[in-house]
N, C-alpha and C positions, 0 to 999 in steps of 0.2 A: 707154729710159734710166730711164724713171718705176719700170716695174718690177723692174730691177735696183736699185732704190732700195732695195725694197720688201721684195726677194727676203730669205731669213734668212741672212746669211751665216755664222753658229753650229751650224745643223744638220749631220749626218752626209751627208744628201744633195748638201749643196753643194760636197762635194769629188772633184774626178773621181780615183773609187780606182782606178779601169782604171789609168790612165795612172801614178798614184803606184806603184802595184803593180809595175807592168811597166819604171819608170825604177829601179828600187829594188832591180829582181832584175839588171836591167842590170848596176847599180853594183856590188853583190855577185858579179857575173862579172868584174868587170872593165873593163867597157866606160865610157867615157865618155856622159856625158845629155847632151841639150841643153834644162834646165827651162824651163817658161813661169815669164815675168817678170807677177806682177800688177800691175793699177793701182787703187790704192785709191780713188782719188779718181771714178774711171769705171767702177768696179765689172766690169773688164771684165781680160781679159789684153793684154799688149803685146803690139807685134809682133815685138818684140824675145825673145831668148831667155839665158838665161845659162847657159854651158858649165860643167859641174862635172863633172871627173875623180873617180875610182875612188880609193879610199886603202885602209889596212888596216882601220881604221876608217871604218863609215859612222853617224854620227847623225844619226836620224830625232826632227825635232823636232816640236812642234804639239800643241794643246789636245786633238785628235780621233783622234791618232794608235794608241791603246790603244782605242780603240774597234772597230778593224777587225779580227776575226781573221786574215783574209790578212796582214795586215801584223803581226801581235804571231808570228804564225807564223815568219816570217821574223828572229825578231830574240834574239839571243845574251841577252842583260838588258834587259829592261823598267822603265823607270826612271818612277816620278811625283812630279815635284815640286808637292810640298801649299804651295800661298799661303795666307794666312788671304784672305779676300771683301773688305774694305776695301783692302787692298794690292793684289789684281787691282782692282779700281775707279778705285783712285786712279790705279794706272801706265795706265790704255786713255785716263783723261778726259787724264790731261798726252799721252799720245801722242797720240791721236786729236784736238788742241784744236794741239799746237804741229805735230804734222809730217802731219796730214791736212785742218787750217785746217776742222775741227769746230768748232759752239762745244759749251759745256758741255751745253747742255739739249739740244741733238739725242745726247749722248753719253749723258745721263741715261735721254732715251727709249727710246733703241734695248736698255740694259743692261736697263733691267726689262722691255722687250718680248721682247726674244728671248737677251739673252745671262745674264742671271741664270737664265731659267729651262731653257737648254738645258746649262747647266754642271748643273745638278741634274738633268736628264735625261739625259743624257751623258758628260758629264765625271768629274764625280764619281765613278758606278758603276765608271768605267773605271778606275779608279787600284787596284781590286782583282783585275785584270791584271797587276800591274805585280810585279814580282821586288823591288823597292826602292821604297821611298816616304819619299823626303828633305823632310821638314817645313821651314822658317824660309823658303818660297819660295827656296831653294836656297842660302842663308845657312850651313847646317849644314856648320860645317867637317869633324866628326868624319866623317859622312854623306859627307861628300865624298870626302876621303881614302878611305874606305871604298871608295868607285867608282872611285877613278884606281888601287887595291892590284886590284881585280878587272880592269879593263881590261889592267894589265901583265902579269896571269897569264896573259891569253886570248892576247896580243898574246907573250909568251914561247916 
């Protein structure tokens, strides 16, 4: 358990892409997934699974997600939404503090340990992947509108 403490959960390696990849090409066939459920608190997955159906749409969300060529391969528009760093900070310490019973300072350790600097390693680079890049951390209505006029061309 200690070392799943420990483990980075921001890095690129801690995502099993096999598995993201191959539920993802599923979904784009059609098929219904059965995703693993994580447990944040136990750094571990449940045993439990949740069933997500196929749609015309599928959005692929997450920090790391442009990161993967496998996965930007697979995907019709490439969307990154730019937060300013103060705005990611403050939404992880309130979530991480009310709905993962963190307190602040393990939230403080962990962002300059491993999640500050893997958005700069990572994250960051990855948003020049992306086909769109909607600024105000997704606030931008114009930007927005912009993606639901594209969505209904694809989807026409």
């Amino acid at each position: 358990m200690k070392e799943r403490h420990q483990q980075n959960f921001d890095h690129p390696d801690a995502i099993d892409i096999e598995l993201f990849n191959k539920q993802l090409i599923s979904l784009m066939k059609g098929q219904s997934i059965d995703m693993p459920v994580y447990d944040f608190a136990n750094h571990t997955r449940k045993t439990q699974i949740r069933k997500v159906n196929p749609h015309h749409v599928v959005v692929v969300e997450g920090i790391l997600t442009l990161h993967y060529p496998v996965l930007r391969e697979l995907m019709d528009i490439k969307i990154f939404v730019d937060t300013p760093d103060d705005i990611r900070f403050i939404r992880r310490v309130s979530r991480d503090v009310e709905e993962r019973g963190r307190t602040v300072q393990s939230v403080i350790d962990q962002y300059l340990k491993t999640v500050r600097p893997m958005h700069q390693q990572f994250v960051e680079p990855s948003k020049y992947f992306s086909d769109i890049i909607i600024p105000e951390g997704g606030q931008n209505k114009v930007a927005i509108d912009l993606l639901r006029t594209k969505i209904n061309a694809i989807l026409s």
